[in-house]
C-alpha positions in Angstrom: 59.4 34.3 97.8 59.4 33.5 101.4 62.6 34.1 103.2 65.0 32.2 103.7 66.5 29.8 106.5 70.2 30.5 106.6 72.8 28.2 108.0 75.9 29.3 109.1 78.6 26.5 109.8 82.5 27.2 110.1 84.0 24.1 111.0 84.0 19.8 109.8 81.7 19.3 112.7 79.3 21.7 112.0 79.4 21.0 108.3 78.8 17.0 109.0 75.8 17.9 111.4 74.3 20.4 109.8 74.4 19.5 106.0 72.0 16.1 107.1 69.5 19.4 108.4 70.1 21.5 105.2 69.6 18.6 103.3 66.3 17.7 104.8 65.2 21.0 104.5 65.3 21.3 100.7 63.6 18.0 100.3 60.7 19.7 102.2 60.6 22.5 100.0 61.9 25.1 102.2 63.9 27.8 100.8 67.3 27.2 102.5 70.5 29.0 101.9 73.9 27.9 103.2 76.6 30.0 105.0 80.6 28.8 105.1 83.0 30.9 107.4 85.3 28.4 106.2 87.1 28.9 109.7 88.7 25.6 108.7 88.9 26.0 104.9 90.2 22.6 103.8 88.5 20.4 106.4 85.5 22.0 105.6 85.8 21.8 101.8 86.2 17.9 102.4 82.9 17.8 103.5 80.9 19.8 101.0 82.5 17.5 98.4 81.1 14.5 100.1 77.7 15.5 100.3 77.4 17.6 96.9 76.4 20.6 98.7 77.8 24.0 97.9 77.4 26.7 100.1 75.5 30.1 98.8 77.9 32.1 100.5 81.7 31.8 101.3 83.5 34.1 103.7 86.6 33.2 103.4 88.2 34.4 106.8 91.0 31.7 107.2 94.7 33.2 107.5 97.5 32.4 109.0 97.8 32.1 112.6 94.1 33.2 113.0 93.1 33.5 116.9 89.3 34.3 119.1 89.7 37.6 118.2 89.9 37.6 114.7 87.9 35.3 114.2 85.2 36.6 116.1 85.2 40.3 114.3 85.5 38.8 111.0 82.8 36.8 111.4 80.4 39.3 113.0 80.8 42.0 109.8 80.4 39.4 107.2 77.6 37.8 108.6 76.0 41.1 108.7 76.2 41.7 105.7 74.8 38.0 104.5 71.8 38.9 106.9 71.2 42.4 105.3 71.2 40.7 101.7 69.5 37.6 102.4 66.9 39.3 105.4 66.2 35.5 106.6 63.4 34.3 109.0 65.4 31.9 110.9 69.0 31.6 111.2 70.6 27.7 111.7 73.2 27.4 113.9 75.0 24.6 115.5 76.8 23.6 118.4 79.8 25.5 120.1 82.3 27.1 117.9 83.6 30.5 117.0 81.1 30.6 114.1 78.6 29.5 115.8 78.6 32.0 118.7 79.6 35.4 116.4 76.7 34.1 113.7 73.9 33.7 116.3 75.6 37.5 118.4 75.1 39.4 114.7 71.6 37.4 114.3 70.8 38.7 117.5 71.7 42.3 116.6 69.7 42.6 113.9 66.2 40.7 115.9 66.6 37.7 113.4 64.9 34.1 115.0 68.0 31.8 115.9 67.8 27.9 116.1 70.1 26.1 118.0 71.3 23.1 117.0 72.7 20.6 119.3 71.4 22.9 122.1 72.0 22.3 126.1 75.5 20.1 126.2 77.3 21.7 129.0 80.3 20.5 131.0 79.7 23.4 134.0 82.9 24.5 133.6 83.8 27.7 131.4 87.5 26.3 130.5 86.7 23.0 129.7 86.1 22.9 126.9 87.4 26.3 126.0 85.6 28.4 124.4 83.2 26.2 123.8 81.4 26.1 126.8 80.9 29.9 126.5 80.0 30.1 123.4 77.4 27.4 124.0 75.9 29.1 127.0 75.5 32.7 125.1 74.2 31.0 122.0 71.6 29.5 124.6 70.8 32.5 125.8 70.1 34.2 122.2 68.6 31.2 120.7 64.3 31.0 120.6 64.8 27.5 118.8 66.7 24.8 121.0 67.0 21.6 119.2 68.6 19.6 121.9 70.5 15.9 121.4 69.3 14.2 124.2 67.0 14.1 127.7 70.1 15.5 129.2 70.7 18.5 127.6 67.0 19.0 127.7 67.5 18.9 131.7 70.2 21.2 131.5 68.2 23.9 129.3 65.3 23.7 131.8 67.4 24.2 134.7 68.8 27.2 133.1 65.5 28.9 133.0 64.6 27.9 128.9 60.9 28.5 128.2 60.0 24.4 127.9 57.9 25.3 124.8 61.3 26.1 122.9 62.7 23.1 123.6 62.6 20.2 121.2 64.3 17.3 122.1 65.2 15.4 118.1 68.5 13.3 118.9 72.0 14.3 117.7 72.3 15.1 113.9 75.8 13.4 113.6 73.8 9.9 113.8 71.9 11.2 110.6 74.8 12.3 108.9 76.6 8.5 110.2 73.8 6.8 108.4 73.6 8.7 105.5 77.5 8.3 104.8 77.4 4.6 105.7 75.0 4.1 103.7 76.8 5.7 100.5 79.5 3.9 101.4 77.9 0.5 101.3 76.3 0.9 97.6 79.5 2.2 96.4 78.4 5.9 95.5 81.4 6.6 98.0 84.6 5.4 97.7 87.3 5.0 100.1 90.7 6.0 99.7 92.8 3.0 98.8 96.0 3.9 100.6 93.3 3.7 103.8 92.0 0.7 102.9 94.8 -1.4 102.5 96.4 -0.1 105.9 93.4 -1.5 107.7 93.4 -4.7 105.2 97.3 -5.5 105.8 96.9 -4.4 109.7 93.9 -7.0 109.8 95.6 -9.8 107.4 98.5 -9.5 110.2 95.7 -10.2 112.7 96.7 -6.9 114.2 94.1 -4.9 116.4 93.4 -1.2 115.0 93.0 1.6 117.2 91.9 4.8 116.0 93.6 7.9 118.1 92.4 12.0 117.3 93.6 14.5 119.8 93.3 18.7 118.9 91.6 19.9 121.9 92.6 23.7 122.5 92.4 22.9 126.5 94.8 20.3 125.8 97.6 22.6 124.5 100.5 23.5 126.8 101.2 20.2 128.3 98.0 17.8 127.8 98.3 16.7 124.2 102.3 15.6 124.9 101.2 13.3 128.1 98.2 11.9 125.4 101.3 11.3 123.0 103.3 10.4 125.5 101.0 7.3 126.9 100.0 6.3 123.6 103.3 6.0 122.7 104.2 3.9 126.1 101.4 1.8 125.1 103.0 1.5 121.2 106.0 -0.1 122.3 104.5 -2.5 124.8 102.2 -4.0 122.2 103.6 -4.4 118.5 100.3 -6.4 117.7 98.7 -2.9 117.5 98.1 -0.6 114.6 97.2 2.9 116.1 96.4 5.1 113.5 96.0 8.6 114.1 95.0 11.4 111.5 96.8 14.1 112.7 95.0 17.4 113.1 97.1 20.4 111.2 96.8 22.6 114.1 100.5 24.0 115.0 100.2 23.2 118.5 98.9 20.0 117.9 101.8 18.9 115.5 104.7 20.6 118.1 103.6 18.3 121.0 103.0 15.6 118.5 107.0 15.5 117.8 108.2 16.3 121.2 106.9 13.5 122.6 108.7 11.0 119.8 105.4 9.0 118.9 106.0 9.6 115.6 109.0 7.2 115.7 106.8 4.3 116.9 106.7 2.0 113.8 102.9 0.4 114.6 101.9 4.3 114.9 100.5 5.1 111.5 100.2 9.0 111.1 98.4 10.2 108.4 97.3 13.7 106.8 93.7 14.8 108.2 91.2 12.3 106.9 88.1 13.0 104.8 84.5 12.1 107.2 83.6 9.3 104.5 87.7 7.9 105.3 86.7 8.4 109.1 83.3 7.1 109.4 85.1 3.5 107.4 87.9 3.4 109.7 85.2 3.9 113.0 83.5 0.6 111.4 87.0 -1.2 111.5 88.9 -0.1 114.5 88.9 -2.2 117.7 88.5 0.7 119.8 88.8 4.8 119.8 91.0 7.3 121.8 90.0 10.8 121.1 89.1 14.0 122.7 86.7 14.6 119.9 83.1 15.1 120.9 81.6 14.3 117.7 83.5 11.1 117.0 82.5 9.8 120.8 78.9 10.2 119.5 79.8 8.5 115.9 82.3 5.7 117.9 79.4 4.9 120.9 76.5 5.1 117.5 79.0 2.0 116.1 79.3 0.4 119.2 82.9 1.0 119.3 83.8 1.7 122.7 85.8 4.7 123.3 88.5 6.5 126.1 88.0 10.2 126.1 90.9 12.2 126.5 89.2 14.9 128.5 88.6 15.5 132.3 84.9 16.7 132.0 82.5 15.9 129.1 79.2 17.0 127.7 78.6 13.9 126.6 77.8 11.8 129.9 75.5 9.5 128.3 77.7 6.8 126.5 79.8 6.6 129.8 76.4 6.1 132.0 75.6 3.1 129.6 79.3 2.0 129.8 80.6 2.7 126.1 83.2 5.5 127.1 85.9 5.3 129.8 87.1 9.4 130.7 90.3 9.4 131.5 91.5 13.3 130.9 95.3 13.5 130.0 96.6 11.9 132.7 99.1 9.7 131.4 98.7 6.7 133.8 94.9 6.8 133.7 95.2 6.4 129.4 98.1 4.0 129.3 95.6 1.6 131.7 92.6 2.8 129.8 94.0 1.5 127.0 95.7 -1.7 128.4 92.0 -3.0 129.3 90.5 -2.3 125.9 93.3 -4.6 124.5 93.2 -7.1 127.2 89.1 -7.5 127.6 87.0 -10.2 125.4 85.8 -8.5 122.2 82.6 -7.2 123.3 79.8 -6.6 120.4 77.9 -3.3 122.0 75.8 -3.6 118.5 74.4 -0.2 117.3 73.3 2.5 120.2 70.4 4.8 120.1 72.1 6.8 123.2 72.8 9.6 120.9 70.1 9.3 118.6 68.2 7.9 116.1 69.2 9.1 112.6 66.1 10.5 112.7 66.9 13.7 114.2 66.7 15.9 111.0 63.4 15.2 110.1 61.7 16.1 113.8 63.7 19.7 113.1 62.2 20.0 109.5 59.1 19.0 111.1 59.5 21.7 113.9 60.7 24.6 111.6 57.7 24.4 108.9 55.3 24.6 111.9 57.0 27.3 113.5 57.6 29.6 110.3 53.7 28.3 108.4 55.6 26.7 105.5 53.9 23.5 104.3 56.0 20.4 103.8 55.3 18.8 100.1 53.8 15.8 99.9 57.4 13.8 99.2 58.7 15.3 102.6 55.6 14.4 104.4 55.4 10.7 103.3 59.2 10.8 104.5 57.7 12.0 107.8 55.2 9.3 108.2 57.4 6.4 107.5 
């Protein structure tokens, strides 16, 4: 038996960009095994359901009140020992996460291939976002497989000294895994949650504009995410014609500033449990606009043509607020409560579907790439997918 490809994902992000890869593996016959931290157990869990995937191996290294360092340990030994057992010949990792960064360190201790994922987004500054601008740039460093999202982070990986022939340049998974859901959504295989649906029905039968807020960033803590609560909530008042819904993030940090700031007491400010992707990916479809600090759903909201206010003073992601999609406005209070004002104010504008982030063909260029590299021969089903 050949060995295996083994992805690692820990977090919702990772799972919803790099299922569409595992996916697309299997279907072209490459033995593929898949490797939960389950970092975030729950959210995770969500997203295996959706996709009727279930991962080979489980580490199970959530507790309570989990920080860097325990994360980072605990993922190091058990990933060892899933490399010594499995003895892959590429390891899959993705992004810019905890699990991301200890999988590809261990991978590296033990001289197994890495491929990187959503390689080369970098904001130039190591605290923003923190850590995930380090654990990007180390990951970089480890990786012999780049798979990077766009030209961009293709420019950055060359600058940074990348041999050219281990950069690939595919597009951004997340539009794959956008298609695929919406497209599961639309012939009814998936269902949305009722209690979602009639919010955004009654908001929109009360010709109310939706607005979709999520806000977690770690950077954020300590100040940041109250003055994002803080202006939303300024905003809540001065127009009741606005449902702002906002799936709050279970993070303890995140649900202390939530309350000191009093949004929750806003009655057009709908707070709701964390949201399943296929729940998410329906409400990006419906909402007017999006306010989030969420890298991922500025890629999903600019893919919809949704245009979106980032609540982060540096991105990654310069590309959808070059072509005008994304306003970056930080956490300055001011700078979202005016952000938002001109969203409300402005003509409807139909953007249509964008291609700045990729294709929904990114998956099958890193298939593609990973049979050459390791000799494995697509079957024929995969290659006919190829061709099309």
């Amino acid at each position: 038996m050949t060995q295996p490809v083994v992805l690692v994902v820990g977090t919702r992000p990772e799972a919803i960009k790099l299922i569409p890869v595992y996916l697309a593996l299997k279907a072209a016959g490459v033995p593929v095994l898949i490797c939960a931290t389950f970092q975030h157990a729950e959210l995770l869990q969500q997203v295996f359901s959706i996709f009727n995937v279930f991962p080979d191996f489980n580490l199970a290294i959530m507790k309570k009140d989990q920080d860097l360092f325990y994360l980072t340990a605990a993922i190091l030994e058990k990933m060892k020992a899933v490399y010594l057992e499995t003895q892959p010949s590429l390891v899959l990792v993705h992004g810019d996460t905890t699990s991301t960064f200890a999988a590809a360190l261990g991978a590296f201790y033990l001289h197994i291939p890495v491929g990187h994922v959503e390689a080369g987004l970098r904001t130039g500054n190591m605290q923003a976002p923190f850590p995930e601008e380090m654990n990007r740039k180390v990951v970089g460093q480890i990786a012999s497989y780049h798979f990077a999202p766009t030209a961009f982070s293709t420019a950055h990986l060359l600058a940074e000294g990348i041999d050219r022939t281990r950069i690939f340049c595919t597009g951004n998974t997340v539009v794959d895994a956008l298609h695929m859901i919406q497209k599961k959504i639309g012939i009814g295989e998936l269902l949305i949650d009722p209690e979602v649906k009639q919010l955004v029905e009654s908001a929109k039968n009360s010709g109310k504009k939706i607005v979709l807020l999520t806000a977690h960033r770690r950077e954020s803590f300590g100040g940041g995410l109250y003055r994002v609560f803080s202006a939303v909530k300024e905003f809540a008042l001065a127009h009741p014609d606005v449902c702002i819904i906002y799936p709050m993030h279970p993070n303890p940090s995140v649900v202390c500033e939530f309350e000191a700031s009093g949004l929750g007491t806003v009655q057009n400010l709908c707070k709701m449990n964390s949201i399943s992707y296929k729940e998410m990916v329906y409400l990006l479809t419906q909402v007017a606009f999006v306010v989030t600090d969420s890298g991922g759903i500025q890629e999903e909201a600019v893919s919809l043509g949704k245009q979106t206010i980032v609540l982060r003073d540096i991105t990654e992601r310069w590309e959808g607020v070059w072509d005008g999609s994304e306003l970056l406005v930080g956490t300055n209070q001011e700078k979202i409560m005016n952000a938002m004002v001109q969203l409300y104010t402005q003509e409807p504008k139909e953007l249509g579907l964008s291609t700045v982030y990729g294709d929904g063909k990114a998956c099958q260029r890193i298939v593609t790439i990973i049979t050459k590299v390791l000799g494995i021969c697509e079957n024929s089903d995969s290659m006919s997918m190829h061709k099309k």
